[in-house]
C-alpha positions in Angstrom: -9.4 -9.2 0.2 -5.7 -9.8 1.3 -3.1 -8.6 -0.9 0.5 -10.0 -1.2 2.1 -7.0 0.1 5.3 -7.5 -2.1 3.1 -7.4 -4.7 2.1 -4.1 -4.8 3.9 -1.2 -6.8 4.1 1.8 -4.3 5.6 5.2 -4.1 8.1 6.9 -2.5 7.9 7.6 0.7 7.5 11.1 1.2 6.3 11.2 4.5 8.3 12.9 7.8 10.3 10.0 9.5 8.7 10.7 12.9 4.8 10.5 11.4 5.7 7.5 9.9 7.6 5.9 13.2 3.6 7.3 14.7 1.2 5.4 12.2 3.7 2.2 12.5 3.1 2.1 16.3 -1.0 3.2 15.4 -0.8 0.1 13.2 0.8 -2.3 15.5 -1.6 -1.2 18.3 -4.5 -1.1 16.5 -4.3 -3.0 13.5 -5.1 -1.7 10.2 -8.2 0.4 10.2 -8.9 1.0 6.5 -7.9 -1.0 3.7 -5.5 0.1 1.0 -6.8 0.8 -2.9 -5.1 -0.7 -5.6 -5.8 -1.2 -9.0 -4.7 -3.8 -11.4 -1.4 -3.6 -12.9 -1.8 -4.0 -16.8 2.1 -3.8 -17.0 2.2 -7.4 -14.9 5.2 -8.3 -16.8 7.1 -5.7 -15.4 7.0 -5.9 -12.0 4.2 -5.6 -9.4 0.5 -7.0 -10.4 -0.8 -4.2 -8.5 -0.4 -0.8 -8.3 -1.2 1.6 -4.9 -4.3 4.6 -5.4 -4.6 5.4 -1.5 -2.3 4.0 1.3 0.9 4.5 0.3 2.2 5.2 3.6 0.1 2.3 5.3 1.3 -0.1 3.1 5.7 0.9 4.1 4.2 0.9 7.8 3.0 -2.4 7.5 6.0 -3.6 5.6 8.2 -2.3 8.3 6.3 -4.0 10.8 6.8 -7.4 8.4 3.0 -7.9 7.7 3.4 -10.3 4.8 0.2 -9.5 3.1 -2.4 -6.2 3.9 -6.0 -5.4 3.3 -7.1 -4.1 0.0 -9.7 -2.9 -2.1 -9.0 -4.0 -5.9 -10.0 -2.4 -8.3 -10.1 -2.8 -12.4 -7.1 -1.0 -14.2 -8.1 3.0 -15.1 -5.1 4.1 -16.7 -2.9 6.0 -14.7 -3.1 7.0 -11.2 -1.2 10.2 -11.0 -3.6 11.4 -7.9 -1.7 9.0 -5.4 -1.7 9.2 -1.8 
């Protein structure tokens, strides 16, 4: 399913500038390859109705390339998700 992409909460980035600059060209050459996992944000209220498990990274290199929504895998809310990408 496609995800609003401002509607996910995600990370800091902290990724080397130049890897990133690499997966945003990967991205815009090959388009997305895997999907991004996110779970349900029970905190809705708050901010973001979703919040990132893997893709971190993929989801600020398709920001920067202005993708407006991005592929994801949703899943049900599991309490917190300290083992991000």
């Amino acid at each position: 399913m496609d995800v609003d992409i401002e509607s996910i909460h995600t990370q800091p980035v902290r990724a080397d500038a130049q890897d990133l600059e690499q997966l945003v060209k990967s991205i815009a050459v090959h388009g997305l390859l895997e999907p991004v996992i996110v779970q349900k944000n029970p905190r809705q209220g708050l901010g973001s109705p979703y919040e990132i498990l893997t893709g971190n990274l993929r989801v600020e290199a398709c920001r920067r390339l202005g993708w407006k929504t991005i592929p994801a895998i949703v899943r049900p809310w599991r309490g917190d998700s300290s083992g991000r990408e």
